[in-house]
N, C-alpha and C positions, 0 to 999 in steps of 0.2 A: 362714592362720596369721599372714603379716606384720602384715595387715590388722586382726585381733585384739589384738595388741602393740601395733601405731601406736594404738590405740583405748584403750587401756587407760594410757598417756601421760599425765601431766597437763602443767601448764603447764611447771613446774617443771623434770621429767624431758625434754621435748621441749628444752629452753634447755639442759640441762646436756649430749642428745647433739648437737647443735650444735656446744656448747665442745668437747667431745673430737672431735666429727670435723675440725674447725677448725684445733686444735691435733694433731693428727696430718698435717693437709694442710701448716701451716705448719712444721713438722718437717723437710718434706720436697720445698718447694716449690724452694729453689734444684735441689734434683739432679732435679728433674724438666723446669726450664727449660734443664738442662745435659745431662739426656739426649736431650730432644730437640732440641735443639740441634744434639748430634751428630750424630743421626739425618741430620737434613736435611743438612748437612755429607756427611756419608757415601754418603746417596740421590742428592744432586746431584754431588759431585766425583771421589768415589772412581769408579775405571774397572771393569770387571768383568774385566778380563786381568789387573788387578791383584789383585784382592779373591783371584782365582781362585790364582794366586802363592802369596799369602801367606796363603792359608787354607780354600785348596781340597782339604785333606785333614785328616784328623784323626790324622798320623803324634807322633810326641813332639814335633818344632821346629812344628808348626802346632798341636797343643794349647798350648804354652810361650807362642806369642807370643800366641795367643786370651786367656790367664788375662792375660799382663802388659798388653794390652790393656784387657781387663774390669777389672783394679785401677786405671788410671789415668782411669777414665771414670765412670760415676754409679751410685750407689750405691741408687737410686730401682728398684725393682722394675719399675712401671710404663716409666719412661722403658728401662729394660735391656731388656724386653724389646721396644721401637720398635727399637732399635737393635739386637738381633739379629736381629729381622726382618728391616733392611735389610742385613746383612753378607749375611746366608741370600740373601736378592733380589738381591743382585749376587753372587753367585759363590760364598762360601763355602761349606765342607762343613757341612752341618748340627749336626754333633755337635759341630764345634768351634766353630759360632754359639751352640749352648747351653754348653759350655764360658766363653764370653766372659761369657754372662749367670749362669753360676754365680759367675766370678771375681768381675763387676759388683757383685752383693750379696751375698758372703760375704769378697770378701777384700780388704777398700778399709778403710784408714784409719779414718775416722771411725764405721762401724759397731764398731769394737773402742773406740774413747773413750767412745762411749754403752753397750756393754757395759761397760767399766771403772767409769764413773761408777753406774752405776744397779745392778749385780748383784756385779761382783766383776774381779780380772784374770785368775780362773781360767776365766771364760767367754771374754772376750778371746782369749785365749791357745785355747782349745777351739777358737773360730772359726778362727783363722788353722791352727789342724793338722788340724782335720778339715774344710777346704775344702779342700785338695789329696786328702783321700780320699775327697771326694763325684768333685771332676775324675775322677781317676783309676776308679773303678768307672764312672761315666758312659761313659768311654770305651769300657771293656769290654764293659760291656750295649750304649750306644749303637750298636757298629758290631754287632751283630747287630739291632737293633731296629730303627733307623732307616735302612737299607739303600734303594736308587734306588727300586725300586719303592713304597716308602713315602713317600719325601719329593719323588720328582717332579713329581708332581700339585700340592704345595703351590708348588715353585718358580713352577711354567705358573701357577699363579693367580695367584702377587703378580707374575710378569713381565707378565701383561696386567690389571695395577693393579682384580681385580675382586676386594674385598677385603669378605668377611660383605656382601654386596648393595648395598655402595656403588663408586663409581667410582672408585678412587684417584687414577689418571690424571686425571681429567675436574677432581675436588677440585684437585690440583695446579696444572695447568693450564700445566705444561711439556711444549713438545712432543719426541716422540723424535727427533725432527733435532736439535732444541736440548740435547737429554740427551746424543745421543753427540757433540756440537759440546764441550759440557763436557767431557766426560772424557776427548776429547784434547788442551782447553788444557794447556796447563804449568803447573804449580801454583803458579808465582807470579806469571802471569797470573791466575789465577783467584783467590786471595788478595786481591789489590788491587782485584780488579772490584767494584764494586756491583751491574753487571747478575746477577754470579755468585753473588751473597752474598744478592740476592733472587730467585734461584733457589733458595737453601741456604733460602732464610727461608720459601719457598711449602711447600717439602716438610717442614718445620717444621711449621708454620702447620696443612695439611692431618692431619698425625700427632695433631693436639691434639684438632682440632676431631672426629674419627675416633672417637676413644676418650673424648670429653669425658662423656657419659653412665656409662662402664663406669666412672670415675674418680670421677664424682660419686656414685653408687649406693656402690663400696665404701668410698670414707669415710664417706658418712651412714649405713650397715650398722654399720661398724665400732664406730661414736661410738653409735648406736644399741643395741648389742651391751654393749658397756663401761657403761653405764647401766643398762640391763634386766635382765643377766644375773648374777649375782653371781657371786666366782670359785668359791665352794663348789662350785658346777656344773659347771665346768672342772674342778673337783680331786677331784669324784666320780666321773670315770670314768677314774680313774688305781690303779691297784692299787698297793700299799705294804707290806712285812713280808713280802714271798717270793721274796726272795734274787734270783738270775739271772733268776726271770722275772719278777720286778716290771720291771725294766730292759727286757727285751723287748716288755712290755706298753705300757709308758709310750712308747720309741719309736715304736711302731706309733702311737700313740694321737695321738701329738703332732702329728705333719704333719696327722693329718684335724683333730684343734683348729682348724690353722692355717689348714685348706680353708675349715672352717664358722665361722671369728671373723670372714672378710674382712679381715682386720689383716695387711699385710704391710711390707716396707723396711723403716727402723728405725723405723719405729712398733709393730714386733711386741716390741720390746726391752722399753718396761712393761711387756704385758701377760706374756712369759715371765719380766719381775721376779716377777711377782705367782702366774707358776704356781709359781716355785721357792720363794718364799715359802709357798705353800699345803700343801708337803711332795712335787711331783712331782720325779722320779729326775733325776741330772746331764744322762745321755744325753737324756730326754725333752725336758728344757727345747735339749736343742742341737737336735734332730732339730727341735723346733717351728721355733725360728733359722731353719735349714735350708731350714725347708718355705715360707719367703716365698712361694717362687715357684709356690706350687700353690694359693694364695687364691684362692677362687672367684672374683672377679671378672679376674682375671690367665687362668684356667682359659678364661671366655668371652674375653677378647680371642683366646686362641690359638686358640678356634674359628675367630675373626672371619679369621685371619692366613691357619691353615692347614688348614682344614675340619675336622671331627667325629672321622673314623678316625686320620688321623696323632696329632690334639689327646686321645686316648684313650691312645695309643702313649706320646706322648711324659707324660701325667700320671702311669701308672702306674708308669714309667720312672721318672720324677721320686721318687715314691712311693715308692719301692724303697730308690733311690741314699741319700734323704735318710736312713731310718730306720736303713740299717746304717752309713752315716756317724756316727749318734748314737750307736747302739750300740759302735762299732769305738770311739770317742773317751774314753766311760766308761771301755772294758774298760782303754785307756793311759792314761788318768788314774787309776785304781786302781792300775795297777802302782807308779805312781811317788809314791802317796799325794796327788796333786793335784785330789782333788774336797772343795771348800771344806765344812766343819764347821758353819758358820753361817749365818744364812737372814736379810734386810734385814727388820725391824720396817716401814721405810715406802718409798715406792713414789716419784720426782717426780711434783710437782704438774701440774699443765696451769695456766704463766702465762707470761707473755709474760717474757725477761732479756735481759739485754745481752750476747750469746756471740755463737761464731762462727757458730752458726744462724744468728741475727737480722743480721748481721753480711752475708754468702752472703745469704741473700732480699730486701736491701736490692742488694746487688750486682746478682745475677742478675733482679732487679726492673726494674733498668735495664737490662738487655742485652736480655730480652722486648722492652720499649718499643721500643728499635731494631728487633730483629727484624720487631715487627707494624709498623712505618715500612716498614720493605722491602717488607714483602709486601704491604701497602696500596698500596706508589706502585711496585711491582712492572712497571704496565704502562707507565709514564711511564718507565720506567729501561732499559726495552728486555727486558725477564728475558720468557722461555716461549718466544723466538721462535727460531728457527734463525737463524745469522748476528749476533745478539744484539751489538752496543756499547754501549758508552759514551752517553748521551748528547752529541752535539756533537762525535762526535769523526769522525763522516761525514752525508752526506748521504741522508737517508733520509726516505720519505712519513711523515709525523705520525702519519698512524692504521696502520702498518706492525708495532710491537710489539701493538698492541692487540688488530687481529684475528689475527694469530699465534697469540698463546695460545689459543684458541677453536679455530682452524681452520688448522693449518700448511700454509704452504707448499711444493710442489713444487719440486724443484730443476730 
């Protein structure tokens, strides 16, 4: 079927899904360099007595601090979900790893300024109240769902880094003398290190290179999608003029949109301009919002994370949480008369401006650069090795970091 579509293609339409999958990547490229970023930050420094502390359960103060967590971190679907992997892989409670990555993309700033700009403040505003009651039902399903004999098996697999058939470990190329060496320095030993910061930049580095395939497929889907498909399509299997269940119709509908568009992070922000322009229900367009994180290409990563049975558990879950979130959001925006009257005539364009987008991917442009410095001269800096310095600041055999990473040492 793909294969039929790419063939039917001309010049024209082939350039123009390009531009849009281009300009949805550049949308979104700072908070992808800054999720994983974190990421690595997190897999290298953070300790798992700590992670275990502060979010080794999914009671109210360990959900609270997951959500204020997730708002303060990336906004990037993709990069959210690297970094609850790694909360999940040192220690945290699973449900409050997905809680982080619910708050991650639904309740961060600049997702509500691209709702504001492009749809309205009443969607804005939808986000921010009914992401605390996606949280909040997550948690209630989750701790029946997600229970030890469910998410055990996925811990054992990212704790011995064999991750959808690649070696995580081995891609890294830090060793676990050198891992727990890390996460008993002191944090401001590790702050100021180099060796530590390309240690932070290897487990970076390795998270990119992991997922570079899943990441390129669903933007060129996406961009592919937004060219081929016209929204008439999208807005015919949306039901309209039957009261209560138009609304339950449309949220159900909207998350699977969101599974089959590939469009996720705020790159799903046009395309939900464009469904609510086409006449689908408030709830729908939010539950679509919602459902970023159940895009099929996001879907295969968590295969890759956490095998097939949990990654079934946790989509349907997902499935669930997002639609009566949309639904529950409508039913309070009707009370209080706050589902907007009016529908946007045009959509933004895909061109390059002078914002704080371009602004952020000029920044985080340069922080990359550093990063792949580190992790390039990783072996010269001492980073993978147990016992790991400074440069020059002892005496040690030349080729002593090198084979380290490869093959560690015995103490």
């Amino acid at each position: 079927m793909m294969l039929r579509v790419i063939a039917a293609l001309s010049v024209a339409d082939f350039g123009n899904s390009l531009r849009e999958a281009f300009f949805m990547f550049w949308e979104t490229l700072w908070a992808l360099v800054l999720g994983f970023s974190l990421s690595g930050m997190v897999q290298a420094f953070a300790s798992k007595e700590a992670m275990q502390r502060t979010l080794g359960d999914h009671r109210p103060a360990a959900v609270a601090r997951a959500s204020l967590f997730g708002m303060a971190s990336s906004s990037c679907s993709y990069a959210a979900t690297a970094m609850a992997k790694s909360l999940f892989q040192k220690g945290a409670d699973f449900v409050s790893a997905m809680v982080f990555m619910f708050a991650s993309t639904n309740l961060v700033i600049e997702l509500g300024v691209v709702l504001f700009v492009l749809i309205g403040w009443q969607f804005a505003l939808a986000e921010f109240v009914g992401g605390p009651i996606m949280i909040a039902l997550l948690v209630l399903i989750g701790g029946l769902v997600f229970h030890q004999r469910a998410v055990g098996p996925a811990r054992e697999r990212l704790r011995r880094g064999i991750v959808g058939g690649h070696d995580h470990t081995a891609m890294v190329g830090v060793s676990e003398e050198r891992q727990t060496e890390l996460e008993r320095t002191p944090w401001h030993e590790k702050l100021t290190s180099k060796t530590a910061w390309a240690d932070a930049a290897s487990y970076a580095i390795a998270d990119m290179k992991m997922l570079r395939k899943e990441l390129a497929i669903g933007y060129g889907v996406a961009g592919l999608l937004a060219v081929m498909v016209p929204m008439s399509v999208w807005n015919d299997v949306f039901l309209s003029g039957h009261g209560f269940w138009t609304s339950v119709e449309n949220v159900i509908v909207g998350p699977f949109i969101a599974f089959i568009s590939f469009v996720c992070s705020i790159g799903n922000v046009p395309m939900a301009a464009a469904l609510w322009h086409g006449g689908i229900s408030f709830g729908g367009v939010i539950a679509f919002i919602f459902a970023d994180l159940i895009a099929l290409p996001l879907v295969l990563i968590y295969r890759k994370y956490y095998g097939t049975r949990l990654t079934l558990r946790l989509f349907f879950t997902f499935y669930a949480v997002m639609a009566a979130a949309g639904l529950a959001v409508e039913g309070l925006f009707s009370l209080f008369g706050g589902i907007p009257s009016s529908r946007p005539k045009t959509i933004a364009p895909t061109r390059f401006a002078w914002n704080y987008t371009t602004v952020l991917n000029i920044v985080f442009l340069a922080a990359l650069a550093v990063l792949f410095w580190l992790y390039r001269n990783r072996e010269r800096l001492g980073a993978g090795a147990a016992d790991a310095v400074e440069p020059g600041c002892c005496m040690r055999p030349e080729g002593a970091a090198r084979s380290a990473v490869t093959s560690p040492r015995s103490r």
